[in-house]
N, C-alpha and C positions, 0 to 999 in steps of 0.2 A: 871964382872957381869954375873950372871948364867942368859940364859935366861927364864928358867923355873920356875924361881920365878916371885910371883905377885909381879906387878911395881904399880898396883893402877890405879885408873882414870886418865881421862883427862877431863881438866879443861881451859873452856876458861872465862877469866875474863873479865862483860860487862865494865868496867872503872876503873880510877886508883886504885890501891890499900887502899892507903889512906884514899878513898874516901866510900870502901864498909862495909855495916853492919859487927859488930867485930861477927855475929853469920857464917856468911857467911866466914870470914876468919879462921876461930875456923876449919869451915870443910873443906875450904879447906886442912888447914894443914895435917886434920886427914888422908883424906885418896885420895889424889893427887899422883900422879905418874908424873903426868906431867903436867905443866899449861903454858898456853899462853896468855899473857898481853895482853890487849885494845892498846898498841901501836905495836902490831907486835914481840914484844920479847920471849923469849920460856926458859923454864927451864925443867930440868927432875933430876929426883932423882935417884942418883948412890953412890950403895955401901949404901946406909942412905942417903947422904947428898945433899944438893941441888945444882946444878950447871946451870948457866946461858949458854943455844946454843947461844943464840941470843938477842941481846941487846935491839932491839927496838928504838924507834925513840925518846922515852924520858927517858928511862933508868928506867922503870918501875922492867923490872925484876932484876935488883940489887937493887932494894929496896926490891924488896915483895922476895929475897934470904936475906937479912936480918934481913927481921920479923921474916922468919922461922929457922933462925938458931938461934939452942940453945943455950944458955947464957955457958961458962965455968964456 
């Protein structure tokens, strides 16, 4: 990963994923760098893709790395 490239925001999510307006998830997808789940979990975006640091207390961030990865 270059560090000289833009990574994008950070983004702290007020509750589950599931749970937030789909206008609210639309941006974050758009333009996150990095978001941090209501249960403590953390994801960052490397290389494109998103990866889970930290899982969190309910596994918030492998779901909301699943809404955003793209369909093959």
């Amino acid at each position: 990963m270059k560090y000289d490239e833009p990574r994008g925001d950070w983004v702290s999510l007020p509750k589950p994923w599931s749970e937030l307006r789909q206008g609210m998830r639309d941006n974050v997808a758009a333009k996150a760098g990095e978001i941090r789940t209501y249960d403590g979990g953390r994801l960052e975006k490397v290389d494109g893709l998103w990866e889970v640091i930290i899982s969190g207390d309910h596994l918030d961030a492998e779901i909301v790395r699943n809404a955003l990865r793209k369909p093959n």
